[in-house]
N, CA, C and O atoms as a DFTB+ gen file, in Angstrom:
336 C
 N C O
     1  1     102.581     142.193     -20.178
     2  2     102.482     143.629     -20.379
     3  2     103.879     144.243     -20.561
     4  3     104.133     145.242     -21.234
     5  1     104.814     143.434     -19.803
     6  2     106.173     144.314     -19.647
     7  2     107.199     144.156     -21.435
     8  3     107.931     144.853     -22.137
     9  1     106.544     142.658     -21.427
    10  2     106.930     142.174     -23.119
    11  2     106.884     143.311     -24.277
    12  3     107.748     143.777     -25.019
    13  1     105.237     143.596     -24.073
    14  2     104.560     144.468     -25.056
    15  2     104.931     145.957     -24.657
    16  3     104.970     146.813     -25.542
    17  1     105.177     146.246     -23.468
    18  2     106.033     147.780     -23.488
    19  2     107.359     148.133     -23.839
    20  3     107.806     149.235     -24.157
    21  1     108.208     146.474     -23.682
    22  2     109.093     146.384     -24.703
    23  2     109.612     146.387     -25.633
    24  3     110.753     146.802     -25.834
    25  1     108.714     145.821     -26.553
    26  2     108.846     145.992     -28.163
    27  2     108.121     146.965     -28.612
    28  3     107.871     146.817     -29.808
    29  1     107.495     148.290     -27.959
    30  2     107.088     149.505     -28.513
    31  2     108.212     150.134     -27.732
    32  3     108.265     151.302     -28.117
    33  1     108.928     149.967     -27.023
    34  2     110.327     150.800     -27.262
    35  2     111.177     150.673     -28.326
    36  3     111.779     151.658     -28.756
    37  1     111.358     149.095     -29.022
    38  2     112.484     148.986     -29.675
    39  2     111.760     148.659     -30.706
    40  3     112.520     148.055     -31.463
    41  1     110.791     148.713     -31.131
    42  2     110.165     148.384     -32.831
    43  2     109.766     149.758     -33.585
    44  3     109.376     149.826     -34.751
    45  1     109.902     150.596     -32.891
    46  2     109.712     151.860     -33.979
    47  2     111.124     152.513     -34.017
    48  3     111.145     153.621     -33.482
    49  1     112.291     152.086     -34.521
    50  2     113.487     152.539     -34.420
    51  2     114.106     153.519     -33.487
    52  3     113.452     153.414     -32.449
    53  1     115.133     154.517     -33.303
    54  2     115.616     154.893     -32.448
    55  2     114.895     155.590     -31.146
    56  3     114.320     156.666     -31.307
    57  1     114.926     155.072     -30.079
    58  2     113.435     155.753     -29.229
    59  2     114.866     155.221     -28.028
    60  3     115.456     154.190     -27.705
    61  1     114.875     156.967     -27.648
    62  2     116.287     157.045     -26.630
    63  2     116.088     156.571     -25.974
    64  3     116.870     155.620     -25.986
    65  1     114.987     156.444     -24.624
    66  2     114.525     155.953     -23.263
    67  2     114.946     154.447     -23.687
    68  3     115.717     153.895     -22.903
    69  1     114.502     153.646     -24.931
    70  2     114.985     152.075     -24.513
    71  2     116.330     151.848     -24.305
    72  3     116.557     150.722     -23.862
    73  1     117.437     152.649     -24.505
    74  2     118.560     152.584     -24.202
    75  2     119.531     152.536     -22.993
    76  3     120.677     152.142     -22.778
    77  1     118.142     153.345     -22.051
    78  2     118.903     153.640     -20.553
    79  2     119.440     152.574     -19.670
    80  3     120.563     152.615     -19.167
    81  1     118.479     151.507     -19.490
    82  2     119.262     150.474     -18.971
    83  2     120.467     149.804     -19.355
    84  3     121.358     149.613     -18.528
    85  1     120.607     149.261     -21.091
    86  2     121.801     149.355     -21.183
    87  2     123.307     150.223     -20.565
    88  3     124.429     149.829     -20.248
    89  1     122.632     151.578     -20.603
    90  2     123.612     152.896     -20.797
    91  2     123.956     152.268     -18.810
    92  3     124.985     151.802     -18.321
    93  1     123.040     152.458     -18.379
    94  2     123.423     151.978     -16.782
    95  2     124.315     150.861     -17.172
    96  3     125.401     151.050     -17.720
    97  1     123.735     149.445     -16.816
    98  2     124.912     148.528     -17.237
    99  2     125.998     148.571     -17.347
   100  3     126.797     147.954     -16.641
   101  1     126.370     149.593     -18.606
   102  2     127.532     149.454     -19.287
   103  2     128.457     150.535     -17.797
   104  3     129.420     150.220     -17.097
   105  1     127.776     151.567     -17.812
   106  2     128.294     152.054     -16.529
   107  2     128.760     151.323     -15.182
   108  3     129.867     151.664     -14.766
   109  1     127.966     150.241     -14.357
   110  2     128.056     149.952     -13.894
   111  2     129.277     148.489     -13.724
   112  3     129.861     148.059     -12.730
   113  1     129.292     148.058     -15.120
   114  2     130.016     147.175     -15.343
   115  2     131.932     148.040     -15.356
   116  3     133.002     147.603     -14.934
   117  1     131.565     149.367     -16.050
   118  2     132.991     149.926     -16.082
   119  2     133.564     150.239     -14.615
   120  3     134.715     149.895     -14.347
   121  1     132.818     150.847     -13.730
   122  2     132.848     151.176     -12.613
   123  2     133.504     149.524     -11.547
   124  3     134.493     149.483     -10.814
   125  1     132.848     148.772     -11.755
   126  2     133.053     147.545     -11.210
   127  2     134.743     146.784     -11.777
   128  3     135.729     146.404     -11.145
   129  1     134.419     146.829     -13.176
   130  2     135.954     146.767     -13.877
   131  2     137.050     147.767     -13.233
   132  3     138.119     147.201     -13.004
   133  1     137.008     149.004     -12.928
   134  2     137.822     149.359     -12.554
   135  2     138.638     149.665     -11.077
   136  3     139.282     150.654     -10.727
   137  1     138.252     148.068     -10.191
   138  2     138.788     148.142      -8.896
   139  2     138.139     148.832      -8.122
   140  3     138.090     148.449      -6.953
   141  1     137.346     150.213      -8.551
   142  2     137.046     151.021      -7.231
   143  2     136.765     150.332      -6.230
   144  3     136.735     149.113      -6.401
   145  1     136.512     150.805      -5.057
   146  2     135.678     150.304      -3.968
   147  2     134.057     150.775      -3.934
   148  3     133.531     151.676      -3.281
   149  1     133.443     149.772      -4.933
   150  2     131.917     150.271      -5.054
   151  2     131.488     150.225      -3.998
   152  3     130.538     150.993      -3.843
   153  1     131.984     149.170      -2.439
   154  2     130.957     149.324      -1.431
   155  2     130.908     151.056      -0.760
   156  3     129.964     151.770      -0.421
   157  1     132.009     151.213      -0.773
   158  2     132.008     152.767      -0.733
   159  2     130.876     153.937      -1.346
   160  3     130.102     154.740      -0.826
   161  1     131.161     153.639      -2.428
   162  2     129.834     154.027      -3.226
   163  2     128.467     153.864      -2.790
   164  3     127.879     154.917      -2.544
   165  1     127.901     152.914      -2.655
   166  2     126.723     152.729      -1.944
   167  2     126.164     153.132      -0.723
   168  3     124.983     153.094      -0.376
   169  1     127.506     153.663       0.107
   170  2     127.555     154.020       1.377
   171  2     127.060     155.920       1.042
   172  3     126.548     156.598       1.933
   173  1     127.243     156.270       0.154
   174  2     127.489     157.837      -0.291
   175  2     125.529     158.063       0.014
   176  3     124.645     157.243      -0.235
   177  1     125.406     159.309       0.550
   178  2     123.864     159.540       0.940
   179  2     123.309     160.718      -0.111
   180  3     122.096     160.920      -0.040
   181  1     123.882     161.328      -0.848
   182  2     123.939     162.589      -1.246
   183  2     124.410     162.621      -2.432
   184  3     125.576     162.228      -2.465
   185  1     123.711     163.127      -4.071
   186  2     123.812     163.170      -5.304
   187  2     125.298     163.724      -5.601
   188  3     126.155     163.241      -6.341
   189  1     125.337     164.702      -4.925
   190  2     126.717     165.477      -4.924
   191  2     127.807     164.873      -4.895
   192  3     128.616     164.926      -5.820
   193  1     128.038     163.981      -3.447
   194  2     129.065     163.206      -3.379
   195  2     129.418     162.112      -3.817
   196  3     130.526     161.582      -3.737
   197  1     127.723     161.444      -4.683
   198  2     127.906     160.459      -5.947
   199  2     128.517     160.639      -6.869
   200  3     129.189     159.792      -7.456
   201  1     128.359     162.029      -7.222
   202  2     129.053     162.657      -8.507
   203  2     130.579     162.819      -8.328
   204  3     131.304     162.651      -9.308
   205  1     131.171     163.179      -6.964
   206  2     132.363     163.356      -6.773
   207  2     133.190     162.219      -6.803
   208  3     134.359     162.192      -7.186
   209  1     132.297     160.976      -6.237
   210  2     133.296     159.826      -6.389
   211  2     133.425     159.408      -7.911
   212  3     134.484     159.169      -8.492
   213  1     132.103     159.362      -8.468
   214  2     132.360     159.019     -10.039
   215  2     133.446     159.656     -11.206
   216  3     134.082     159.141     -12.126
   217  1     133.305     161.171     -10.628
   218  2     134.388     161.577     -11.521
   219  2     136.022     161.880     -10.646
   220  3     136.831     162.808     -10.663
   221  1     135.943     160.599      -9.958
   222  2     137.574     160.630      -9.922
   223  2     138.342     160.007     -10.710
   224  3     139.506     160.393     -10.818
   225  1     137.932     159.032     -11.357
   226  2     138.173     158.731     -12.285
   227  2     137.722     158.797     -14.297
   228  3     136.764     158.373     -14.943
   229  1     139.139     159.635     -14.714
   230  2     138.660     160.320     -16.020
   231  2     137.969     159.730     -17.215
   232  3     137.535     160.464     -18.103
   233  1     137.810     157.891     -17.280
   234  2     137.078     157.597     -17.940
   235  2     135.661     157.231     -17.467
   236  3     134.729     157.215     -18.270
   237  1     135.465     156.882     -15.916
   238  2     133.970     157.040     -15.954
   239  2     133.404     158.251     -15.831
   240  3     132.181     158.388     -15.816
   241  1     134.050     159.012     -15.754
   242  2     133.881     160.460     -15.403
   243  2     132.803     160.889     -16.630
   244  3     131.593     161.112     -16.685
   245  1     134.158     160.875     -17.777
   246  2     133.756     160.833     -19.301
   247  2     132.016     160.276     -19.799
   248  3     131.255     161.040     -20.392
   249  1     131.682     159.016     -19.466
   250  2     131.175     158.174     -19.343
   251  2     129.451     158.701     -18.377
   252  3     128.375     158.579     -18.963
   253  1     129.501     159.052     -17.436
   254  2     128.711     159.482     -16.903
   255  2     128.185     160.947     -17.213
   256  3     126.997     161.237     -17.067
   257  1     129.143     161.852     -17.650
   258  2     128.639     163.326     -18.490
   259  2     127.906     163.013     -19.825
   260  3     127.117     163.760     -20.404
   261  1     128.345     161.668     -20.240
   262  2     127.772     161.409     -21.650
   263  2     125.839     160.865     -21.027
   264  3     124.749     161.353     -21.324
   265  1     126.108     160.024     -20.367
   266  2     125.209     159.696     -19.870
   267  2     123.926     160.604     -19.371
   268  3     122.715     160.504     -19.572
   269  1     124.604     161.381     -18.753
   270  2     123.455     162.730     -18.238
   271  2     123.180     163.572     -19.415
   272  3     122.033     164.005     -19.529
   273  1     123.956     163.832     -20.200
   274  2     124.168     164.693     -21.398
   275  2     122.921     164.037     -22.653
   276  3     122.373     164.706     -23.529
   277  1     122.763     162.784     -22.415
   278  2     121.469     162.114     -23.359
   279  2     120.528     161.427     -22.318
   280  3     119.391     161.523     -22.779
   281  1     120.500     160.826     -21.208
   282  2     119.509     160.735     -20.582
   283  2     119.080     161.654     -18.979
   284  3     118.044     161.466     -18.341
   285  1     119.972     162.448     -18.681
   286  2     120.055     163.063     -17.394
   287  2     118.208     163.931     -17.344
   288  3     117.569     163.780     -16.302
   289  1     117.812     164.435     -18.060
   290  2     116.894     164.511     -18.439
   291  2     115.517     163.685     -17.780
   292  3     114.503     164.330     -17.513
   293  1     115.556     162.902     -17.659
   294  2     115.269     161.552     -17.660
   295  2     114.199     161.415     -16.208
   296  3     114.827     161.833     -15.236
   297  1     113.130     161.063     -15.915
   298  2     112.854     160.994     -14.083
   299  2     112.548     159.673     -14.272
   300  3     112.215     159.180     -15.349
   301  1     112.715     158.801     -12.688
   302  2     112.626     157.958     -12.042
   303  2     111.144     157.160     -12.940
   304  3     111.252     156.172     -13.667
   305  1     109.895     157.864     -12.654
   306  2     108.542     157.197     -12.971
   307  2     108.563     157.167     -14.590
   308  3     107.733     156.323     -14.930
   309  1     109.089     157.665     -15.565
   310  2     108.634     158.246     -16.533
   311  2     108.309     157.114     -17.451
   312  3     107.495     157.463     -18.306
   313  1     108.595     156.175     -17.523
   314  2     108.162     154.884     -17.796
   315  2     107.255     154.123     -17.133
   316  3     106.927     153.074     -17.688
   317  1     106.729     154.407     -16.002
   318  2     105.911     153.245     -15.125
   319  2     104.816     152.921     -15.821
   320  3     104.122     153.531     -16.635
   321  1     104.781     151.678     -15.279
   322  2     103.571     150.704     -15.997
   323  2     102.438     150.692     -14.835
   324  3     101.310     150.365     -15.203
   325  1     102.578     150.928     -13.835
   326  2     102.099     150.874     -12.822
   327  2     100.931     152.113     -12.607
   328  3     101.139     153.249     -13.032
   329  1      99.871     151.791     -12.000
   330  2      99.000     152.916     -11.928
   331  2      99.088     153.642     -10.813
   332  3      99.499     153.059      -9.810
   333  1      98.775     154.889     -10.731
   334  2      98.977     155.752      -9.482
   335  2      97.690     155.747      -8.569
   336  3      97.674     156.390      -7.520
């Protein structure tokens, strides 16, 4: 099932939502590349002070406004395959 919800994201050409995980990734990989102390990060309880650590630095900063700016939009379920 997860196959076939796959390739109706990415077989009818540009369809933003299949992108998000990448877009994480690539985030997460820059964040990790750049020394921070991610365990720190994980420790953070509060959206706010997620946001504050992310933009201390000006390229993930960059990086994460882009991010919200095309998927911020976006909720948690909005994809589930799962029934309620």
């Amino acid at each position: 099932m997860l196959e076939d919800a796959s390739y109706l994201l990415t077989a009818f050409g540009d369809v933003e939502s299949a992108s998000v995980p990448e877009a994480i990734e690539a985030l997460g990989n820059q964040i990790i590349a750049s020394g921070r102390d991610f365990d720190e990060f994980l420790t953070i309880k509060d959206p706010h002070g997620a946001m504050e650590w992310l933009n201390q630095e000006t390229e993930i900063a960059k990086n994460v406004a882009e991010f919200m700016r095309v998927h911020g939009h976006r909720c948690v379920g909005e994809v589930s395959t799962r029934p309620k």
